[in-house]
C-alpha positions as CSV (number, residue, x, y, z in Angstrom):
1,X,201.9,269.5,89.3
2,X,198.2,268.4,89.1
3,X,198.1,265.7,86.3
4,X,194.8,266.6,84.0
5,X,193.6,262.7,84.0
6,X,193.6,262.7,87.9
7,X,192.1,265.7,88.0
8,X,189.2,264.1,85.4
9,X,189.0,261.3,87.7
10,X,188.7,263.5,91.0
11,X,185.5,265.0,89.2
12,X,184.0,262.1,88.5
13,X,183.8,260.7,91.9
14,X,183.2,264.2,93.2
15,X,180.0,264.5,91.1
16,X,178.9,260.4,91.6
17,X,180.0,260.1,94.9
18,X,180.9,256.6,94.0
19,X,184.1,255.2,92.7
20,X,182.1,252.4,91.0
21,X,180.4,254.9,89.1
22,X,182.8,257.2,88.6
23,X,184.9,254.1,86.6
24,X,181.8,253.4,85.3
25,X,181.6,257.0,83.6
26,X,185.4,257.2,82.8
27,X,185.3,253.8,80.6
28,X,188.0,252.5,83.3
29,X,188.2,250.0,86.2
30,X,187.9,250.9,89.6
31,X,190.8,250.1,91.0
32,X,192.3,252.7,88.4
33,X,189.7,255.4,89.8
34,X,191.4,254.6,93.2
35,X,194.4,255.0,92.1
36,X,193.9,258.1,90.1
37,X,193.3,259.7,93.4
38,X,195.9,258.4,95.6
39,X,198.2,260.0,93.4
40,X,195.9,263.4,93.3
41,X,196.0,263.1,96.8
42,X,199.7,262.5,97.4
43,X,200.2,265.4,95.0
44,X,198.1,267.9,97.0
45,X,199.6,266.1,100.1
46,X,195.6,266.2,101.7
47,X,193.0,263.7,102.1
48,X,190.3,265.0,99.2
49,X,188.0,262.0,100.1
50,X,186.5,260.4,103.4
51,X,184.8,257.5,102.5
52,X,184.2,254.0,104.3
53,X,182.3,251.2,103.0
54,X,178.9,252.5,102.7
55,X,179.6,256.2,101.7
56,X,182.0,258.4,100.3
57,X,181.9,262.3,101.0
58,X,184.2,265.5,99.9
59,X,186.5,266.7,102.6
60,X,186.8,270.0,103.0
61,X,190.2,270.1,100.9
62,X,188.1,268.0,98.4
63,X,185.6,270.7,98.1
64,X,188.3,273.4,97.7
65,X,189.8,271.3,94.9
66,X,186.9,270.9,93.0
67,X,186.9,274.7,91.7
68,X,191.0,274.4,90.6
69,X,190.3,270.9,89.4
70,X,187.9,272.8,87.0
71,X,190.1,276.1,86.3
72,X,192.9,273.8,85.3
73,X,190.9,271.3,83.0
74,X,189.3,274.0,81.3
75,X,192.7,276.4,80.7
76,X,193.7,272.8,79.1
77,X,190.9,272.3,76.7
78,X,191.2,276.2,75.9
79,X,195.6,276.0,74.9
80,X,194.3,272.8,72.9
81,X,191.4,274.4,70.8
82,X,194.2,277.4,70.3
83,X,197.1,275.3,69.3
84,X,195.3,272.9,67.1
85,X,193.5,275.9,65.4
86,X,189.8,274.0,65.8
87,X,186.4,275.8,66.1
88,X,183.5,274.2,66.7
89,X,180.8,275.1,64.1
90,X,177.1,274.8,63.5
91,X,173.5,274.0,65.0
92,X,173.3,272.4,68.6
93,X,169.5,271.3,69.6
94,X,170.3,270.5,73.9
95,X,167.5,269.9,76.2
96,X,167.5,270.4,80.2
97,X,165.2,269.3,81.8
98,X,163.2,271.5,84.0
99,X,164.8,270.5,87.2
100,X,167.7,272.7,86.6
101,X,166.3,275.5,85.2
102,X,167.1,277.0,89.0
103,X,170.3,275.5,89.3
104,X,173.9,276.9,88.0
105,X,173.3,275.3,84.3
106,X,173.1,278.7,82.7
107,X,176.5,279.5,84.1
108,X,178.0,276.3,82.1
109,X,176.0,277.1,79.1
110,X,177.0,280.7,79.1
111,X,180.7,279.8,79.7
112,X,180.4,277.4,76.7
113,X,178.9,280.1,74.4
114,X,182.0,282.4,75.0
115,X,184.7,279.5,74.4
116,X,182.3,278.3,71.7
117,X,180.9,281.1,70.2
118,X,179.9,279.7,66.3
119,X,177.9,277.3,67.9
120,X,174.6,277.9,67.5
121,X,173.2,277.0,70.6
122,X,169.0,276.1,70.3
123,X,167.8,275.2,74.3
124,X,164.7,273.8,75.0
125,X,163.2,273.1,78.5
126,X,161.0,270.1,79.3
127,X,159.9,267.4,81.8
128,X,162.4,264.8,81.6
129,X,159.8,262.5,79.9
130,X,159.2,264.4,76.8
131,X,163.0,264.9,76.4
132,X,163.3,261.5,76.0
133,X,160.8,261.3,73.2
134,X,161.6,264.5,71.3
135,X,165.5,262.6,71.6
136,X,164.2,259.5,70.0
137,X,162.5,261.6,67.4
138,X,166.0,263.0,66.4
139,X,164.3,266.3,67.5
140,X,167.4,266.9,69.9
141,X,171.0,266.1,69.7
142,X,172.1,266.3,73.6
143,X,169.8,265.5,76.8
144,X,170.5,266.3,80.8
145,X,167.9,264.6,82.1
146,X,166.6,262.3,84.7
147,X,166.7,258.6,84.2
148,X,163.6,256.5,84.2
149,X,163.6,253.8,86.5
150,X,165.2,250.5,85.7
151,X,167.2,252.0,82.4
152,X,170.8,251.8,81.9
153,X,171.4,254.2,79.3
154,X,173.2,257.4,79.6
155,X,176.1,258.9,80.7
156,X,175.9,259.1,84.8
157,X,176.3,263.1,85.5
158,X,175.0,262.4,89.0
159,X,173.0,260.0,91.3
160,X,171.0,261.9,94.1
161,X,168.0,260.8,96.2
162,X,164.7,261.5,96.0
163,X,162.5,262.7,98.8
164,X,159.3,264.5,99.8
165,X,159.7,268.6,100.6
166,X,157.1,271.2,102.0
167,X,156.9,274.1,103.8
168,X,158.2,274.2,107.4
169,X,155.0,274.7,108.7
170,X,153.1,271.9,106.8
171,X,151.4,269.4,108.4
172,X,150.5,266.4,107.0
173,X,147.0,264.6,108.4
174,X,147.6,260.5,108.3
175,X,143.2,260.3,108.3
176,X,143.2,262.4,104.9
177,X,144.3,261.8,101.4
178,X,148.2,263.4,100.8
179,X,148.0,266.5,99.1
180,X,150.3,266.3,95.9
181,X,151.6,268.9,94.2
182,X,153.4,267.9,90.9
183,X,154.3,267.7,87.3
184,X,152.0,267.0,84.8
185,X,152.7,263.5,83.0
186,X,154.9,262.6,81.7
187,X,156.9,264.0,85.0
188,X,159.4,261.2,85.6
189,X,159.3,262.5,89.9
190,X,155.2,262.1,89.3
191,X,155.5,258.6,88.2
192,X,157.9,257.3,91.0
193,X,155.7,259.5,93.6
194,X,152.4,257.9,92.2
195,X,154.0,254.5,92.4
196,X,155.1,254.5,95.7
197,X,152.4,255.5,97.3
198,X,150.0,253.2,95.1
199,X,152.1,250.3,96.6
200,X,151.9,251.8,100.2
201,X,148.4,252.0,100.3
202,X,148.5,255.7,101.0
203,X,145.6,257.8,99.3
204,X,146.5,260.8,97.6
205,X,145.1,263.7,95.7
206,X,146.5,266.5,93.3
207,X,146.5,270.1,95.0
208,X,148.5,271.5,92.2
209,X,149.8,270.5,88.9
210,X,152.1,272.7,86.7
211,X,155.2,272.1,84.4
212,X,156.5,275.2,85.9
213,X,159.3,274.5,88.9
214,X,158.6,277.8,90.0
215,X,154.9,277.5,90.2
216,X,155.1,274.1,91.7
217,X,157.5,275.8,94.0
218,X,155.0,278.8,94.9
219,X,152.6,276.1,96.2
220,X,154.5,273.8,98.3
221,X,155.5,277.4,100.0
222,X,152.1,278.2,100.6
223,X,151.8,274.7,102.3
224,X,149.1,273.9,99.7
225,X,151.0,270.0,100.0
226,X,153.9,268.1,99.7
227,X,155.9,267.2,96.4
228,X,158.6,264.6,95.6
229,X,162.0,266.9,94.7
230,X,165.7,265.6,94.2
231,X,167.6,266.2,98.2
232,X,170.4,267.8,96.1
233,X,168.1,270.5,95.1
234,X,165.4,271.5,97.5
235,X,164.5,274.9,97.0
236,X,165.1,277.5,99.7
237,X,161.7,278.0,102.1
238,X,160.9,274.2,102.0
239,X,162.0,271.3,104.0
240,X,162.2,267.7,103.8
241,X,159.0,266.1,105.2
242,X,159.8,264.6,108.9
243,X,160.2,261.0,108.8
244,X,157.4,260.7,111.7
245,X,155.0,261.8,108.6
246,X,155.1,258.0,107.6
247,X,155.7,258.8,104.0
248,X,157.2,255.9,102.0
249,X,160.4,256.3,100.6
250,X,161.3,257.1,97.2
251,X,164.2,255.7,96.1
252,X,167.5,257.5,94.4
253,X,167.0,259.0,90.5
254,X,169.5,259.6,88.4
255,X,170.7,262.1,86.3
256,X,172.4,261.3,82.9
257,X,173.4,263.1,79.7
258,X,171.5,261.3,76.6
259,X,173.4,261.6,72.9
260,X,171.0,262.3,70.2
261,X,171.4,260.5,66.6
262,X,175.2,261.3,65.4
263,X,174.8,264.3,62.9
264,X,178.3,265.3,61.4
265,X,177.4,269.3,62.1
266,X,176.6,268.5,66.2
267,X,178.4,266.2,67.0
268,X,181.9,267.6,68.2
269,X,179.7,270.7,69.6
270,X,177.8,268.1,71.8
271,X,180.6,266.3,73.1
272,X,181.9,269.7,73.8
273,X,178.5,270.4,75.9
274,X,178.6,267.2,77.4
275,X,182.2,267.5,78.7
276,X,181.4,270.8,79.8
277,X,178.8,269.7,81.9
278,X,180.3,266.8,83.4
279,X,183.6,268.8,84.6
280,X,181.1,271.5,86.3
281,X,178.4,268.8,86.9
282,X,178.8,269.3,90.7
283,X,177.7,272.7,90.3
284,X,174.2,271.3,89.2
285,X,173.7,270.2,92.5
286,X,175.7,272.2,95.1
287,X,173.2,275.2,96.1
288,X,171.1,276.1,93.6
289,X,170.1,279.4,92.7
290,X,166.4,280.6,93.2
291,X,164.7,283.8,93.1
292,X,163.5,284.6,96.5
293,X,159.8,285.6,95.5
294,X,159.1,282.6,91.7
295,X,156.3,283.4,90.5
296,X,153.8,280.9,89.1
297,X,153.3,280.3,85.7
Protein backbone atom coordinates (compact mmCIF):
# COMPACT_ATOMS: atom_id res chain seq x y z
CA UNK A 1 0.00 0.00 0.00
CA UNK A 2 2.76 2.51 1.24
CA UNK A 3 5.34 2.68 -1.64
CA UNK A 4 9.00 2.41 0.03
CA UNK A 5 10.43 5.59 -2.04
CA UNK A 6 7.54 7.79 -0.70
CA UNK A 7 7.94 6.58 2.41
CA UNK A 8 12.05 7.61 1.99
CA UNK A 9 10.86 10.84 0.89
CA UNK A 10 8.32 11.40 3.88
CA UNK A 11 11.53 10.99 6.16
CA UNK A 12 13.44 13.23 4.65
CA UNK A 13 11.27 16.18 4.93
CA UNK A 14 10.20 14.89 8.35
CA UNK A 15 13.75 15.09 9.66
CA UNK A 16 14.81 18.58 7.45
CA UNK A 17 11.64 20.13 7.74
CA UNK A 18 12.30 21.48 4.39
CA UNK A 19 11.43 20.15 1.03
CA UNK A 20 14.37 22.02 -0.44
CA UNK A 21 16.51 20.10 1.65
CA UNK A 22 14.96 17.11 1.81
CA UNK A 23 15.53 16.99 -2.43
CA UNK A 24 18.62 18.22 -1.63
CA UNK A 25 19.47 14.95 0.53
CA UNK A 26 17.57 12.53 -1.81
CA UNK A 27 19.71 13.59 -5.04
CA UNK A 28 16.17 14.62 -6.52
CA UNK A 29 14.35 17.86 -7.51
CA UNK A 30 11.80 19.37 -5.42
CA UNK A 31 9.02 19.25 -7.22
CA UNK A 32 9.56 15.31 -7.09
CA UNK A 33 9.85 15.58 -3.10
CA UNK A 34 6.32 17.30 -3.45
CA UNK A 35 5.11 14.84 -5.30
CA UNK A 36 6.39 11.97 -3.46
CA UNK A 37 4.08 13.06 -0.76
CA UNK A 38 1.00 13.93 -2.39
CA UNK A 39 0.88 10.45 -3.32
CA UNK A 40 1.91 9.27 0.44
CA UNK A 41 -0.71 11.47 1.44
CA UNK A 42 -3.44 10.41 -1.00
CA UNK A 43 -2.42 6.83 0.02
CA UNK A 44 -2.95 7.42 3.77
CA UNK A 45 -5.93 9.55 2.67
CA UNK A 46 -4.50 12.39 5.67
CA UNK A 47 -2.75 15.48 5.48
CA UNK A 48 0.98 14.26 6.96
CA UNK A 49 2.26 17.91 6.44
CA UNK A 50 1.10 21.61 7.33
CA UNK A 51 3.26 23.85 5.85
CA UNK A 52 2.87 27.45 4.26
CA UNK A 53 5.54 29.55 2.85
CA UNK A 54 7.77 30.16 5.68
CA UNK A 55 7.46 26.77 7.61
CA UNK A 56 6.65 23.33 7.35
CA UNK A 57 5.61 21.23 10.48
CA UNK A 58 4.38 17.35 11.04
CA UNK A 59 0.67 16.95 11.59
CA UNK A 60 -0.36 14.87 14.01
CA UNK A 61 -1.02 11.93 11.36
CA UNK A 62 2.51 12.92 10.10
CA UNK A 63 3.95 12.22 13.49
CA UNK A 64 2.08 8.90 13.73
CA UNK A 65 3.52 7.93 10.31
CA UNK A 66 6.87 8.49 11.02
CA UNK A 67 7.20 5.31 13.34
CA UNK A 68 5.42 2.85 10.30
CA UNK A 69 7.34 4.83 7.76
CA UNK A 70 10.39 3.37 9.71
CA UNK A 71 8.95 -0.27 10.57
CA UNK A 72 8.19 -0.74 6.91
CA UNK A 73 11.63 0.60 5.45
CA UNK A 74 13.48 -1.40 7.73
CA UNK A 75 11.34 -4.90 7.30
CA UNK A 76 12.40 -3.92 3.56
CA UNK A 77 16.06 -3.60 3.95
CA UNK A 78 15.84 -6.81 6.39
CA UNK A 79 13.76 -9.37 3.32
CA UNK A 80 16.57 -7.82 0.97
CA UNK A 81 19.78 -8.62 3.03
CA UNK A 82 17.91 -12.30 3.48
CA UNK A 83 17.01 -12.87 -0.11
CA UNK A 84 20.26 -11.63 -1.66
CA UNK A 85 22.16 -13.74 1.05
CA UNK A 86 24.61 -10.46 1.90
CA UNK A 87 26.27 -9.78 5.28
CA UNK A 88 28.02 -7.01 6.04
CA UNK A 89 31.56 -7.72 7.32
CA UNK A 90 34.49 -6.04 9.03
CA UNK A 91 35.88 -2.94 11.06
CA UNK A 92 33.54 0.22 11.26
CA UNK A 93 35.46 3.39 13.05
CA UNK A 94 31.95 5.98 13.57
CA UNK A 95 32.07 9.02 15.58
CA UNK A 96 29.06 11.03 17.30
CA UNK A 97 29.59 13.76 18.41
CA UNK A 98 28.90 14.50 21.98
CA UNK A 99 25.63 16.20 21.48
CA UNK A 100 23.86 13.00 21.24
CA UNK A 101 25.32 11.03 23.55
CA UNK A 102 21.85 11.84 25.55
CA UNK A 103 19.69 11.39 22.70
CA UNK A 104 18.12 8.03 21.25
CA UNK A 105 21.47 7.24 19.05
CA UNK A 106 22.28 4.21 21.04
CA UNK A 107 18.95 2.83 20.16
CA UNK A 108 19.91 3.02 16.24
CA UNK A 109 23.27 1.79 16.91
CA UNK A 110 22.07 -1.09 18.93
CA UNK A 111 19.31 -1.96 16.39
CA UNK A 112 22.15 -1.90 13.73
CA UNK A 113 24.43 -4.29 15.80
CA UNK A 114 21.57 -6.94 15.86
CA UNK A 115 20.70 -6.67 11.93
CA UNK A 116 24.47 -6.29 11.57
CA UNK A 117 26.06 -8.35 13.82
CA UNK A 118 29.86 -9.11 12.00
CA UNK A 119 30.32 -5.64 11.93
CA UNK A 120 32.64 -4.66 14.14
CA UNK A 121 31.44 -1.58 15.44
CA UNK A 122 34.57 0.81 17.07
CA UNK A 123 32.52 4.29 18.59
CA UNK A 124 34.26 7.16 19.56
CA UNK A 125 32.78 10.30 21.25
CA UNK A 126 34.04 13.83 20.62
CA UNK A 127 33.32 17.58 20.14
CA UNK A 128 32.25 17.97 16.63
CA UNK A 129 35.53 19.76 15.92
CA UNK A 130 37.99 17.05 16.55
CA UNK A 131 35.76 14.64 14.57
CA UNK A 132 36.36 16.55 11.72
CA UNK A 133 40.03 16.27 12.04
CA UNK A 134 40.48 12.73 13.27
CA UNK A 135 37.96 12.24 9.68
CA UNK A 136 40.53 13.99 7.59
CA UNK A 137 43.19 11.99 9.22
CA UNK A 138 41.42 8.77 7.87
CA UNK A 139 41.23 8.01 11.64
CA UNK A 140 37.29 7.47 11.19
CA UNK A 141 35.28 6.10 8.41
CA UNK A 142 31.65 7.73 9.28
CA UNK A 143 30.90 11.16 11.17
CA UNK A 144 27.32 12.53 12.81
CA UNK A 145 28.32 15.72 13.51
CA UNK A 146 27.59 19.36 13.56
CA UNK A 147 28.56 21.48 10.56
CA UNK A 148 30.82 24.34 10.84
CA UNK A 149 29.62 27.47 9.64
CA UNK A 150 29.62 28.43 6.07
CA UNK A 151 30.58 24.57 4.79
CA UNK A 152 28.59 22.65 2.45
CA UNK A 153 29.72 19.36 2.88
CA UNK A 154 27.84 16.49 4.30
CA UNK A 155 24.88 14.69 4.08
CA UNK A 156 21.96 17.00 5.79
CA UNK A 157 20.57 14.57 8.80
CA UNK A 158 18.89 17.69 10.25
CA UNK A 159 18.89 21.51 10.53
CA UNK A 160 17.89 22.85 14.01
CA UNK A 161 18.40 26.27 15.70
CA UNK A 162 20.67 27.27 18.08
CA UNK A 163 19.82 29.08 21.19
CA UNK A 164 20.93 30.05 24.78
CA UNK A 165 19.37 27.66 27.82
CA UNK A 166 19.64 27.97 31.71
CA UNK A 167 17.97 27.12 34.59
CA UNK A 168 14.46 28.44 35.22
CA UNK A 169 15.50 30.53 37.90
CA UNK A 170 18.59 32.17 36.31
CA UNK A 171 18.93 35.51 36.01
CA UNK A 172 20.99 37.19 33.88
CA UNK A 173 22.56 40.85 34.98
CA UNK A 174 22.87 43.18 31.66
CA UNK A 175 25.76 45.53 34.08
CA UNK A 176 27.99 42.20 34.42
CA UNK A 177 29.94 40.03 32.00
CA UNK A 178 27.53 36.71 30.76
CA UNK A 179 28.50 33.80 32.57
CA UNK A 180 29.37 31.00 29.87
CA UNK A 181 29.34 27.69 30.41
CA UNK A 182 30.80 25.64 27.51
CA UNK A 183 32.87 23.23 25.54
CA UNK A 184 36.38 23.38 25.44
CA UNK A 185 37.80 24.37 21.88
CA UNK A 186 37.45 23.18 19.46
CA UNK A 187 33.46 23.14 20.49
CA UNK A 188 31.85 24.11 17.18
CA UNK A 189 28.59 25.76 19.74
CA UNK A 190 31.75 27.63 21.68
CA UNK A 191 32.85 29.15 18.49
CA UNK A 192 29.43 30.48 17.15
CA UNK A 193 28.54 31.56 20.99
CA UNK A 194 32.05 33.49 21.23
CA UNK A 195 31.43 35.05 17.84
CA UNK A 196 28.18 36.41 18.38
CA UNK A 197 28.66 37.97 21.31
CA UNK A 198 32.25 39.43 20.20
CA UNK A 199 30.15 41.18 17.37
CA UNK A 200 27.37 42.28 19.87
CA UNK A 201 29.62 43.93 22.08
CA UNK A 202 28.46 41.79 24.99
CA UNK A 203 31.27 40.91 27.60
CA UNK A 204 31.47 37.51 28.66
CA UNK A 205 33.31 35.16 30.98
CA UNK A 206 33.80 31.28 31.31
CA UNK A 207 31.94 29.81 34.58
CA UNK A 208 32.47 26.32 33.44
CA UNK A 209 34.24 24.49 30.76
CA UNK A 210 33.98 20.68 30.22
CA UNK A 211 33.76 18.24 27.18
CA UNK A 212 31.32 16.36 29.21
CA UNK A 213 27.42 17.27 28.18
CA UNK A 214 26.47 16.03 31.42
CA UNK A 215 28.87 18.13 33.38
CA UNK A 216 28.11 21.17 31.32
CA UNK A 217 24.62 20.15 32.01
CA UNK A 218 25.08 19.88 35.94
CA UNK A 219 26.10 23.62 35.91
CA UNK A 220 23.63 25.37 33.83
CA UNK A 221 21.20 23.40 36.49
CA UNK A 222 22.80 24.92 39.28
CA UNK A 223 22.33 28.35 37.48
CA UNK A 224 26.12 28.74 37.53
CA UNK A 225 25.24 30.56 33.67
CA UNK A 226 23.97 30.26 30.50
CA UNK A 227 25.17 28.00 27.53
CA UNK A 228 24.45 27.91 23.78
CA UNK A 229 22.53 24.27 23.18
CA UNK A 230 20.69 23.04 19.87
CA UNK A 231 16.40 23.95 20.66
CA UNK A 232 15.78 20.35 19.46
CA UNK A 233 17.69 19.12 22.35
CA UNK A 234 17.48 21.13 25.50
CA UNK A 235 17.94 19.01 28.38
CA UNK A 236 15.13 18.57 30.83
CA UNK A 237 15.51 21.29 34.04
CA UNK A 238 16.69 24.05 31.69
CA UNK A 239 14.90 26.62 29.69
CA UNK A 240 15.50 28.80 26.82
CA UNK A 241 16.80 32.22 28.07
CA UNK A 242 13.79 34.94 27.85
CA UNK A 243 14.24 37.07 24.86
CA UNK A 244 13.93 40.25 27.29
CA UNK A 245 17.61 38.92 28.45
CA UNK A 246 18.90 40.84 25.21
CA UNK A 247 21.08 37.98 24.18
CA UNK A 248 21.96 38.08 20.45
CA UNK A 249 20.89 35.43 18.42
CA UNK A 250 22.70 32.52 17.27
CA UNK A 251 21.77 31.41 14.21
CA UNK A 252 20.57 27.62 12.95
CA UNK A 253 23.63 24.65 12.96
CA UNK A 254 23.41 21.80 11.17
CA UNK A 255 23.77 18.37 11.58
CA UNK A 256 25.33 16.17 8.83
CA UNK A 257 26.76 12.68 8.40
CA UNK A 258 30.59 13.09 7.06
CA UNK A 259 32.07 9.79 4.83
CA UNK A 260 35.51 8.98 5.78
CA UNK A 261 38.13 7.87 2.95
CA UNK A 262 36.46 4.89 0.91
CA UNK A 263 38.09 1.64 2.50
CA UNK A 264 36.75 -1.62 0.57
CA UNK A 265 36.18 -3.38 4.33
CA UNK A 266 33.78 -0.13 5.69
CA UNK A 267 32.39 0.97 3.20
CA UNK A 268 28.96 -0.97 2.64
CA UNK A 269 28.90 -1.22 6.68
CA UNK A 270 28.94 2.77 6.68
CA UNK A 271 26.42 3.31 4.17
CA UNK A 272 24.54 0.83 6.22
CA UNK A 273 25.06 3.17 9.44
CA UNK A 274 24.37 6.08 7.57
CA UNK A 275 21.03 4.87 6.15
CA UNK A 276 20.21 3.78 9.43
CA UNK A 277 20.57 6.93 10.88
CA UNK A 278 18.95 8.99 8.38
CA UNK A 279 15.61 6.74 8.37
CA UNK A 280 15.47 7.14 12.46
CA UNK A 281 17.19 10.56 12.24
CA UNK A 282 14.10 12.22 13.69
CA UNK A 283 14.53 10.24 16.73
CA UNK A 284 17.88 12.28 17.39
CA UNK A 285 15.92 15.12 18.01
CA UNK A 286 12.43 14.29 19.25
CA UNK A 287 12.81 14.08 23.22
CA UNK A 288 15.94 13.09 24.24
CA UNK A 289 16.73 10.83 26.85
CA UNK A 290 18.64 12.19 30.09
CA UNK A 291 19.26 10.82 33.38
CA UNK A 292 17.42 12.88 35.89
CA UNK A 293 20.41 13.35 38.39
CA UNK A 294 24.11 13.56 35.24
CA UNK A 295 26.77 13.70 37.02
CA UNK A 296 29.79 15.77 36.16
CA UNK A 297 32.81 14.47 34.74
Amino acid sequence: MYDPVQLRTFLAVAQTLSFTQAARRLGVRQSTVSQHVRRLESAAGRQLFSRDTHRVDLTQDGEAMLGFARTILQANERAAAFFTGTRLRGRLRFGASEDFVLTRLPEILESFRREHPEVELELTVELSGALHRQLAAGRLDLVLAKRRAGDTHGELVWQDTLTWIGAPQLRIDPERPLPLIAFPPPGITRARALEVLEEHGRSWRFACTSASLSALVAAARAGLGVMAHTRGLIPPGLVPVPSRAGLPELGDVDFVLLHGRRRDTAQEAADALAAAILAGGDRLHRGPVVPSHPEPA
